[in-house]
N, CA, C and O of each residue as an XYZ file, in Angstrom:
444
protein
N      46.994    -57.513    -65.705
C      48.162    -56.989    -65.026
C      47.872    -56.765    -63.544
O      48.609    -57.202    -62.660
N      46.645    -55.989    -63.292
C      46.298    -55.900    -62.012
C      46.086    -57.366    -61.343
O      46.570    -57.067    -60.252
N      45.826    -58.334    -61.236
C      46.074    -59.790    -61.082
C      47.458    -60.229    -60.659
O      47.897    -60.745    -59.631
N      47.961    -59.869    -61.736
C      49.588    -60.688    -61.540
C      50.134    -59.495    -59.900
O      50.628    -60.059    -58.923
N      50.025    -58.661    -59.898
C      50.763    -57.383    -58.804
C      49.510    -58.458    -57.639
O      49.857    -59.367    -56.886
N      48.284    -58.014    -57.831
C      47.654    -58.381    -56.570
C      48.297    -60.233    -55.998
O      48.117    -60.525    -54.816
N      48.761    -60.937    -56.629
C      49.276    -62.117    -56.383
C      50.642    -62.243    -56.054
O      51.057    -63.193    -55.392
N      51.444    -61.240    -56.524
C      52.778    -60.830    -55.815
C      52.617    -60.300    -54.739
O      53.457    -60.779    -53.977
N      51.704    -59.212    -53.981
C      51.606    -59.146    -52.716
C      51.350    -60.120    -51.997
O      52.052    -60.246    -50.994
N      50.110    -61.287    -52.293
C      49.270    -62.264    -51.368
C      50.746    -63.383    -51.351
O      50.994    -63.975    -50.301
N      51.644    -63.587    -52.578
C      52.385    -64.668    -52.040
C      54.113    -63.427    -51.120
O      54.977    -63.845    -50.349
N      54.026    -62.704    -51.401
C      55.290    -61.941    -50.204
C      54.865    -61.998    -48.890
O      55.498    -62.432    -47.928
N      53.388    -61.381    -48.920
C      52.954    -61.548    -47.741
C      52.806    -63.113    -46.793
O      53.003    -63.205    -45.581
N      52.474    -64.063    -47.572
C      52.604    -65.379    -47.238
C      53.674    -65.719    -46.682
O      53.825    -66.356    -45.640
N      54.801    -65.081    -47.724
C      56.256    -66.061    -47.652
C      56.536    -65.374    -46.369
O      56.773    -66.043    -45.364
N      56.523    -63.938    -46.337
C      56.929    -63.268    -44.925
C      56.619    -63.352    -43.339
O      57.203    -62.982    -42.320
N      55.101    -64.192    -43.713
C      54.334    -64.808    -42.517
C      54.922    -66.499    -41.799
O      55.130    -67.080    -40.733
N      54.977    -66.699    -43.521
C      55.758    -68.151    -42.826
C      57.363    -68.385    -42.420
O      57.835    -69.403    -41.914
N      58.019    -67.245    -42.759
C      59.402    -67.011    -42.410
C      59.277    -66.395    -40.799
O      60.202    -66.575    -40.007
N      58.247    -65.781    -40.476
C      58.118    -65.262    -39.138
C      57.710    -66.674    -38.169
O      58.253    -66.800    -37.071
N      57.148    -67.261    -38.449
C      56.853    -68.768    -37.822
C      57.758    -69.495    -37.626
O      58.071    -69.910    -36.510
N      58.429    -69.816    -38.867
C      59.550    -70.889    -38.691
C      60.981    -70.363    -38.162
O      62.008    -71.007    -37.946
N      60.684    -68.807    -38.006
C      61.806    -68.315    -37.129
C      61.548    -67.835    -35.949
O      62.403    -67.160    -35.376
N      60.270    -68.104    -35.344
C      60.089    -67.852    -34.270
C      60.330    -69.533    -33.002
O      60.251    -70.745    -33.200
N      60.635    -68.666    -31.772
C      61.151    -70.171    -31.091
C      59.850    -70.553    -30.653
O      58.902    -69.816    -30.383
N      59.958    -72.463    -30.596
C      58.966    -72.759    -30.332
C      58.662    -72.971    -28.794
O      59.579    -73.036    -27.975
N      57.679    -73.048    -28.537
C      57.749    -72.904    -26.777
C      56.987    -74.109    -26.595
O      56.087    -74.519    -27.328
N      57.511    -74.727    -25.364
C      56.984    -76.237    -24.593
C      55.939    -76.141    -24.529
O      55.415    -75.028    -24.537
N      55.252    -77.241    -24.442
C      53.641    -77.117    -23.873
C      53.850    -77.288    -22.424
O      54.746    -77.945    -21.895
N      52.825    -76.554    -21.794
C      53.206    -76.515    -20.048
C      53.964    -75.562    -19.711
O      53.698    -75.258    -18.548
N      54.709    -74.983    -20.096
C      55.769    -73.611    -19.729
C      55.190    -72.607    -20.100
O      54.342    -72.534    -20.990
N      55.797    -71.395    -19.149
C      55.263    -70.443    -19.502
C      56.254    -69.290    -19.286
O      56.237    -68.685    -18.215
N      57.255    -68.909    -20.417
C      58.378    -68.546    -19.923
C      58.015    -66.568    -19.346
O      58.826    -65.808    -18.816
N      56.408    -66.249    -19.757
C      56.121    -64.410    -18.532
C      56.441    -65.051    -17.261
O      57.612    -64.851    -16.937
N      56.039    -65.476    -16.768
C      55.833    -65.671    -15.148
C      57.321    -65.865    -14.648
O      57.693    -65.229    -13.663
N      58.317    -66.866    -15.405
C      59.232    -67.081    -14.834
C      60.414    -65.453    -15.131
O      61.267    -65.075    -14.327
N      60.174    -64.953    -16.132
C      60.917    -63.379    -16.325
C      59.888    -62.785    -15.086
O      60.670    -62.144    -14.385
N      59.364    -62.743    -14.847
C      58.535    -61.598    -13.822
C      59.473    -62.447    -12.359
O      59.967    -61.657    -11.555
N      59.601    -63.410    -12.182
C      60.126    -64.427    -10.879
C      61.229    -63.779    -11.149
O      61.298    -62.758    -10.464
N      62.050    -63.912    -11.790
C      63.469    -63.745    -11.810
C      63.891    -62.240    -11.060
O      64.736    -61.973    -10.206
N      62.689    -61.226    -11.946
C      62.960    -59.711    -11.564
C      62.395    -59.479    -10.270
O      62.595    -58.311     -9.936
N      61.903    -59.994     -9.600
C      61.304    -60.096     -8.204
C      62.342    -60.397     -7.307
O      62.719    -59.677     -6.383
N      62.862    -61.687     -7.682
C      64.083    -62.136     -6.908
C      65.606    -60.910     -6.940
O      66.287    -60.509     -5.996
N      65.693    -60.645     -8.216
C      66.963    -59.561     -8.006
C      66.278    -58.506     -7.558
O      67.134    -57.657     -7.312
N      65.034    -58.001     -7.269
C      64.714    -56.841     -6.982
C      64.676    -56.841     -5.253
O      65.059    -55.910     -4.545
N      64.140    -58.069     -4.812
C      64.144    -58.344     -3.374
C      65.516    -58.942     -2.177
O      65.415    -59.495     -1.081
N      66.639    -58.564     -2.917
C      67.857    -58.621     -2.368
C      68.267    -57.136     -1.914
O      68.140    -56.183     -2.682
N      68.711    -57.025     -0.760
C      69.128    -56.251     -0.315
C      70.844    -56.154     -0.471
O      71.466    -57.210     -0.584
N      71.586    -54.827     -0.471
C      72.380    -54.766     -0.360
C      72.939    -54.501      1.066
O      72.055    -53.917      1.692
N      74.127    -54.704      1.899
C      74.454    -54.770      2.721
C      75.668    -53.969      2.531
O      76.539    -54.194      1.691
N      75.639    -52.605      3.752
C      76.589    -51.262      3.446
C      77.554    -52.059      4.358
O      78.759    -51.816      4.304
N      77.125    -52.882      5.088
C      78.898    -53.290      5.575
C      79.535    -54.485      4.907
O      80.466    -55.083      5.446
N      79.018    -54.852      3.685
C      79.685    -56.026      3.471
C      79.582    -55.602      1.803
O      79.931    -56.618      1.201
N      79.388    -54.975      1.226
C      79.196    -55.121     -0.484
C      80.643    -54.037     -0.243
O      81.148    -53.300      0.604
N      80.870    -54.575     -1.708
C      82.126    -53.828     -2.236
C      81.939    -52.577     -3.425
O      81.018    -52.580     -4.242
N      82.725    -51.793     -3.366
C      82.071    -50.666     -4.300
C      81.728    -50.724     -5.706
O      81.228    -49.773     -6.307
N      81.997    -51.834     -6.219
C      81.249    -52.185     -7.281
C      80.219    -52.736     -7.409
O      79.715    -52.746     -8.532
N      79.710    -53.229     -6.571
C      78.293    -53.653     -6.046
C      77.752    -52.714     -5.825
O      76.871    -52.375     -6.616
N      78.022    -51.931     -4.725
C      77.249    -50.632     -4.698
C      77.329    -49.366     -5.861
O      76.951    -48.197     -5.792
N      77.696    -49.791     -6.464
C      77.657    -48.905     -7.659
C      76.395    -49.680     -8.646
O      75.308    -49.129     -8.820
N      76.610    -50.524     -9.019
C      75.680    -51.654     -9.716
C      74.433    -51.475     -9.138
O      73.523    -50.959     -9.788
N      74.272    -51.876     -7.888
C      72.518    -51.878     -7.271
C      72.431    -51.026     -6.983
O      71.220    -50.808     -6.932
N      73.173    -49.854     -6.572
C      72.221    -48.664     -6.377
C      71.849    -47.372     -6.995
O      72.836    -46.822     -7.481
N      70.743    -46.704     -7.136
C      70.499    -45.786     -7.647
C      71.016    -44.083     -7.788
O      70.530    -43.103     -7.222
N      71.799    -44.130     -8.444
C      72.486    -42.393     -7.875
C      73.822    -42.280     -7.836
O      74.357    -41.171     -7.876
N      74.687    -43.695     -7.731
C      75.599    -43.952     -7.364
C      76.439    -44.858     -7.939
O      76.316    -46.039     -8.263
N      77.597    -43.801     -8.015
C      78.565    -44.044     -9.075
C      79.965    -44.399     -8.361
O      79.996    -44.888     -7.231
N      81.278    -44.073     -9.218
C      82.310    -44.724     -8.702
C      82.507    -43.871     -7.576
O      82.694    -44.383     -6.472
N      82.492    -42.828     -7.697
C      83.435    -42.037     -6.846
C      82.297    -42.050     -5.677
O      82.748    -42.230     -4.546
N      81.237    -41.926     -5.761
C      80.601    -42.085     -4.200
C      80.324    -43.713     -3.533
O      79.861    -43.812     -2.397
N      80.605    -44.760     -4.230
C      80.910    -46.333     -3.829
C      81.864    -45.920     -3.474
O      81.805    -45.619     -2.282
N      82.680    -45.757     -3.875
C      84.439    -45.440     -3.113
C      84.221    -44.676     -2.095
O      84.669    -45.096     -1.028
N      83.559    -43.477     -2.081
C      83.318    -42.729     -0.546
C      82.490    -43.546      0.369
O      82.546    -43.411      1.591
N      81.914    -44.182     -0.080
C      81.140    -45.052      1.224
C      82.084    -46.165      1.658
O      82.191    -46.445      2.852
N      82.550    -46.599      1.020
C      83.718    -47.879      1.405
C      84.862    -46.893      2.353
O      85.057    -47.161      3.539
N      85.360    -46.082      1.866
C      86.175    -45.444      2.725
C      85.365    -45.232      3.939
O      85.669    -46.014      4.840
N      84.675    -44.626      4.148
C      83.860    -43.869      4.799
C      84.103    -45.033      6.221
O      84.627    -44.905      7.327
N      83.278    -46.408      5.349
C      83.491    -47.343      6.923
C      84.386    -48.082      7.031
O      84.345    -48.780      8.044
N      85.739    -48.310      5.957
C      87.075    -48.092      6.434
C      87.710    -47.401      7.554
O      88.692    -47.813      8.171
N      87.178    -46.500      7.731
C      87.799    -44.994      8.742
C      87.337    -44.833     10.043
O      87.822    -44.400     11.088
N      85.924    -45.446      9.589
C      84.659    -44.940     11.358
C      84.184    -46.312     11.453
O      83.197    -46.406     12.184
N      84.564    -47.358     10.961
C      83.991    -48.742     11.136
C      82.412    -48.915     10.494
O      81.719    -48.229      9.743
N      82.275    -49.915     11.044
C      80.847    -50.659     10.468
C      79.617    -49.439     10.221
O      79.715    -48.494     11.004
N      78.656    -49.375      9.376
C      77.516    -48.305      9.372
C      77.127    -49.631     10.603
O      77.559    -50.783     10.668
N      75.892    -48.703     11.707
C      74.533    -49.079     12.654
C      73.738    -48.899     11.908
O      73.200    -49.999     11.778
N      73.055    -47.922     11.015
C      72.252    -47.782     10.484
C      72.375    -47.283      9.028
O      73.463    -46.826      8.679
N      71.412    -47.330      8.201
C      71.042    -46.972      6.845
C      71.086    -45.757      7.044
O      72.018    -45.264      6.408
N      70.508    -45.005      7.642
C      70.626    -43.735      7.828
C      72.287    -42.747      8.214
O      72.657    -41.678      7.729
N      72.770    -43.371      8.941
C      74.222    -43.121      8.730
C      75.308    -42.807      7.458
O      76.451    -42.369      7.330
N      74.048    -43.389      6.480
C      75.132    -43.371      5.128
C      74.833    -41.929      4.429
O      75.226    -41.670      3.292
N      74.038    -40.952      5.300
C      73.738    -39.568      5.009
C      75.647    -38.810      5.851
O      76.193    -37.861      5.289
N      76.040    -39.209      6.633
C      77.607    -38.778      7.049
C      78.373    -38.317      5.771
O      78.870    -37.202      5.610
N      78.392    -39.755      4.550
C      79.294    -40.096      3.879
C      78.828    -38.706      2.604
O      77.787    -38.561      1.963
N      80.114    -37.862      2.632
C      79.791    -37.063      1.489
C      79.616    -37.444      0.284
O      80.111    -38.468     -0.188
N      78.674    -36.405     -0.502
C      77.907    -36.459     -1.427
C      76.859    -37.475     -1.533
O      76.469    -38.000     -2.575
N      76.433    -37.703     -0.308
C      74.674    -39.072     -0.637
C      74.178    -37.725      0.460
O      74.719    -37.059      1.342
N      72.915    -37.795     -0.152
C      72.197    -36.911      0.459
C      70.788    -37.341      0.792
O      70.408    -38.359      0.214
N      70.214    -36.941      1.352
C      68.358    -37.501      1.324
C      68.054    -38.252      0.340
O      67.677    -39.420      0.439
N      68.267    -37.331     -1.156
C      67.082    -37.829     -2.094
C      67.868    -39.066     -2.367
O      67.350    -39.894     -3.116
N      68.540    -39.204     -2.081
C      69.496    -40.685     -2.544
C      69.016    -41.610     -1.923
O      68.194    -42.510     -2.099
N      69.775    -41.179     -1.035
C      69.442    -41.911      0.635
C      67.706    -43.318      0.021
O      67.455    -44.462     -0.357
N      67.026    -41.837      0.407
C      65.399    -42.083     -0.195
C      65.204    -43.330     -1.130
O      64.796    -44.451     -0.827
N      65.584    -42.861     -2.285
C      65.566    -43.652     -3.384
C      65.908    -45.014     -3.261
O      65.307    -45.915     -3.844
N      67.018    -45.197     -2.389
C      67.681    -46.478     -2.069
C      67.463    -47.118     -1.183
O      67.994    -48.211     -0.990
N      66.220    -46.319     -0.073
C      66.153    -46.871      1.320
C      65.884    -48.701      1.221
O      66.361    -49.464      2.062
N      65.180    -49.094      0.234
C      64.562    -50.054      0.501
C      65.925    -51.133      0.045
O      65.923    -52.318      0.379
N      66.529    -50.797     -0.387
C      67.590    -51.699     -1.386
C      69.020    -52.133     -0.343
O      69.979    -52.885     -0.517
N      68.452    -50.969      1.125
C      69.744    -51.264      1.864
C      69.456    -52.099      3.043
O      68.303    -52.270      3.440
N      70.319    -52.534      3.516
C      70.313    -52.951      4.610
C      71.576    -53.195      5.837
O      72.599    -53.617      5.298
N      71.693    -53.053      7.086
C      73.102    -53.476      7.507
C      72.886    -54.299      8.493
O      72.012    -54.271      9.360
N      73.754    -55.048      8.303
C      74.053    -56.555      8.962
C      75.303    -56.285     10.373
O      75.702    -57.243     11.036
């Protein structure tokens, strides 16, 4: 009896190994699809957003902290007083404050 159980594990375990194989995707020889996920997140990470030209759903999307109602205050904001000069200017626009500011410095830029 102990036989027959120890041979029901060795073939589940089998069947479960070879169901993990033949359902796993097979990958090219020569490719190497880490490097190109690490490329990809490099590239969206090294785009800047632009406070005079993104729309508040963009700036809601890429930036950190920032939600509808303060994308909408920054869009107004240079609706009213024109173009931001600087990144730093976007400390005017109520409710972004330093630590925001901070967080996002690198992600902004103005054109």
């Amino acid at each position: 009896m102990r036989t027959g159980y120890f041979y029901s594990l060795i073939f589940a375990f089998l069947t479960s190994a070879s169901i993990a194989v033949i359902a796993a995707p097979a990958a090219k020889p020569g490719t190497m699809a880490a490097p190109q996920s690490v490329e990809q997140s490099v590239q969206t990470q090294s785009a800047k957003v632009d406070l005079n030209g993104a729309d508040a759903a963009t700036l809601q999307r890429e930036l950190s902290g920032i939600g509808k109602g303060k994308a909408d205050a920054i869009v107004a904001y240079r609706e009213s007083n024109g173009p931001f000069s600087s990144v730093d200017e976007l400390l005017e626009v109520k409710g972004i404050g330093k630590a925001i500011l901070d967080r996002n410095r690198d992600k902004l830029e103005v054109n």
